[in-house]
C-alpha positions in Angstrom: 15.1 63.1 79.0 18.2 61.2 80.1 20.4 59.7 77.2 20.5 56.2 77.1 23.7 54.2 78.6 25.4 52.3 76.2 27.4 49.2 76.7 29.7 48.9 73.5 31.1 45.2 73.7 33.6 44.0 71.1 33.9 47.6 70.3 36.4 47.8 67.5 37.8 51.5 67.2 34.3 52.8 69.0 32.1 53.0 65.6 28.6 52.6 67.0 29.4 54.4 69.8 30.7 57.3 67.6 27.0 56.9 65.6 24.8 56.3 68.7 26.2 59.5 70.4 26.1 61.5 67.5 22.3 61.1 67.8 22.4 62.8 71.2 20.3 60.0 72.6 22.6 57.6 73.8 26.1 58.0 76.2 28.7 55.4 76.6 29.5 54.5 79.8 31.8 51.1 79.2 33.3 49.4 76.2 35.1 46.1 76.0 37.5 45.5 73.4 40.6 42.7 73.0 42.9 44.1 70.6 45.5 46.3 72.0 45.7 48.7 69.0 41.7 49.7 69.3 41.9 49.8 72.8 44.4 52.8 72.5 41.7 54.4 69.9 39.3 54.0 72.3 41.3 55.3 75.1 41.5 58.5 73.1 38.2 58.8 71.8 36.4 58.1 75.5 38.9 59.6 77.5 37.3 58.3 81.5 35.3 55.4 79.8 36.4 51.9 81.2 37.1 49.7 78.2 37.0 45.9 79.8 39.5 43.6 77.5 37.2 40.2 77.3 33.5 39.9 78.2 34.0 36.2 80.0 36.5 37.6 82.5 33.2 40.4 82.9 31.0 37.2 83.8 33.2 36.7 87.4 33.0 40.4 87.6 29.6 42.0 87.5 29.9 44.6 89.6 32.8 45.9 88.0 30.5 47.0 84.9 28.4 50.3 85.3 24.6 50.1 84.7 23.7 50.2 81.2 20.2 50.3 79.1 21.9 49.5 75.7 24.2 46.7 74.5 25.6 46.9 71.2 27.9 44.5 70.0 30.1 44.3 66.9 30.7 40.6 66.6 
């Protein structure tokens, strides 16, 4: 069985991505976060992962976000 994709929006410094994977059920494949200083954490905690920098500019966008299954979000 294939882990689940995970869309992490308004990701923070990645903590329910960090929990969700630890699981071994679930693999992030995109995270969108504003703040510079988390999206450096993430950077270097999902090395390859695209980390998107405000969901309404993903709205004009679509295809630029990678097939997910799961959306978390940390509002």
């Amino acid at each position: 069985m294939r882990p689940l994709r995970l869309f992490d929006c308004c990701a923070g410094i990645g903590g329910f991505s960090l929990g969700l994977e630890a699981t071994g059920g679930f693999q992030t494949v995109a995270l969108c976060e504003k703040d510079p200083f988390c999206q450096t954490i993430l950077s270097k905690r999902f090395p390859g992962i695209p980390i998107f920098n405000d969901v309404k500019e993903l709205a004009n966008d679509s295809k630029a976000l990678p097939t997910f299954d799961v959306l978390s979000a940390g509002i």
